[in-house]
C-alpha positions in Angstrom: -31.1 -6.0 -3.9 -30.9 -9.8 -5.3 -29.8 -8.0 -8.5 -27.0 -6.2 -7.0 -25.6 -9.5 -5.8 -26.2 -11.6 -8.8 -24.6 -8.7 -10.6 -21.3 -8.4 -8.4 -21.4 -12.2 -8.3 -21.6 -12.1 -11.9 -18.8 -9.5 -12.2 -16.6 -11.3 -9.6 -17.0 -14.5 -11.9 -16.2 -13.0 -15.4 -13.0 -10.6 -13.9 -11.4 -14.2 -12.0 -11.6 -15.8 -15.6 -10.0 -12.7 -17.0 -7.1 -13.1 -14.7 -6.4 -16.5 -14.7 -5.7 -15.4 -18.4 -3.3 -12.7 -17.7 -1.5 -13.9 -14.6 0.8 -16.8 -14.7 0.4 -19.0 -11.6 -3.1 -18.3 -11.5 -5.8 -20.7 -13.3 -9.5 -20.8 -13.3 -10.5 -24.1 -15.0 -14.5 -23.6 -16.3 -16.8 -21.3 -15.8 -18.5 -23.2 -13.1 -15.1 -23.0 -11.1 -15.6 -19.4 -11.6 -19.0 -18.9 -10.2 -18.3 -21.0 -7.4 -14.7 -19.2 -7.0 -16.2 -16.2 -6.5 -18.7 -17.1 -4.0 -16.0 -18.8 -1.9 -13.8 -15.3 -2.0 -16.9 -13.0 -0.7 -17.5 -15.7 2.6 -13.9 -16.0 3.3 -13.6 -12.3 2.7 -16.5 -11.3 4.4 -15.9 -13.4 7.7 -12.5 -14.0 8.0 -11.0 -11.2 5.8 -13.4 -8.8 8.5 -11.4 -10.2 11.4 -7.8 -10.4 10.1 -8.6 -6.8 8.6 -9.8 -5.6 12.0 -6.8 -7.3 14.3 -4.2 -6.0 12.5 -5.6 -2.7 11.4 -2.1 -1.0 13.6 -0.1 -2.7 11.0 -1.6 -1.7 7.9 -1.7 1.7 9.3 2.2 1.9 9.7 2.5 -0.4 6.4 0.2 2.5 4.7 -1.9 -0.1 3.4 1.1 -2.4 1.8 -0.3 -5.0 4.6 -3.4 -5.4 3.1 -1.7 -6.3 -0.4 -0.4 -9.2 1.4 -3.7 -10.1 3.4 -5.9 -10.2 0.1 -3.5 -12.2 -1.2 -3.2 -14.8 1.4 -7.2 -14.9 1.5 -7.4 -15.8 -2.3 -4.7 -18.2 -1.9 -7.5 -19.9 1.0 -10.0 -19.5 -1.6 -8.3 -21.1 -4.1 -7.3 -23.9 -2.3 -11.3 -24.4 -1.1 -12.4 -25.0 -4.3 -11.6 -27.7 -7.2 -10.9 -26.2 -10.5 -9.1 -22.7 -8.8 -5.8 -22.9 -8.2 -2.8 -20.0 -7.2 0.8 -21.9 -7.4 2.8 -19.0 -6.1 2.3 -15.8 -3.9 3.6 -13.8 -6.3 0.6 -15.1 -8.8 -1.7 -15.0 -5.9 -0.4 -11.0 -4.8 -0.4 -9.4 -8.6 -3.7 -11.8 -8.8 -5.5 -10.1 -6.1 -4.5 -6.8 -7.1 -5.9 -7.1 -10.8 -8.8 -9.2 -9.5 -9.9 -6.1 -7.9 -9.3 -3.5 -10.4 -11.6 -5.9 -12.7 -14.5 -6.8 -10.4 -14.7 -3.1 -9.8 -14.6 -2.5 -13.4 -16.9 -5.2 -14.4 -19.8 -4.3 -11.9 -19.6 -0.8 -13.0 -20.3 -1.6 -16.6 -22.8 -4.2 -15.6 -24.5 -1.5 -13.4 -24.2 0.9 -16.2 -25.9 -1.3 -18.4 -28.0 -2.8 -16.1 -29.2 0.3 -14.0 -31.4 -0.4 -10.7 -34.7 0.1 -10.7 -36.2 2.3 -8.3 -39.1 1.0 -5.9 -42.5 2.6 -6.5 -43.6 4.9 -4.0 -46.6 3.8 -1.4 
């Protein structure tokens, strides 16, 4: 289980620093900004992003989904501006920033889950 999280923390690390080098507006200083980046966007979206998700859930629906776009971008913009070393300086950065920050993670942990497959417990 602690390797599944080091490895999506891992994975959410490397694919920020990959687009802060393919999206203008969007910079991730050191590596260290990164790591700590990434932690940041799991809390915010696991606590906040769970509730905003959940209230407006209606919306999304009748935005098929376009709503969501503009939530994940909003919460990355909150990330960013938590943490010294991550910054967003438009929406527009923050929006096509959130959209290929998820395309990568999932493609990162996949190839780090390939490579590094789980280990099964031993039966009792």
């Amino acid at each position: 289980m602690l390797r599944r999280i080091l490895t999506a923390w891992a994975a959410s690390a490397a694919s920020l620093f990959l687009v802060s080098r393919i999206v203008n507006g969007f910079h991730v200083e050191t590596a260290t900004a990164a790591i700590l980046a990434a932690a940041v966007i799991a809390v915010v979206n696991g606590t906040l992003g769970s509730i905003v998700k959940l209230i407006t859930f209606p919306f999304r629906l009748m935005t098929l989904g376009v709503l969501t776009l503009v939530i994940n971008a909003l919460l990355l913009m909150l990330s960013a501006s938590l943490v010294t070393g991550f910054t967003i300086d438009t929406f527009v950065a923050a929006f096509f920033g959130s959209i290929l920050l998820s395309l990568a993670t999932w493609l990162a942990t996949w190839l780090l889950r390939m490579v590094l497959p789980e280990k099964e417990d031993p039966k009792p």
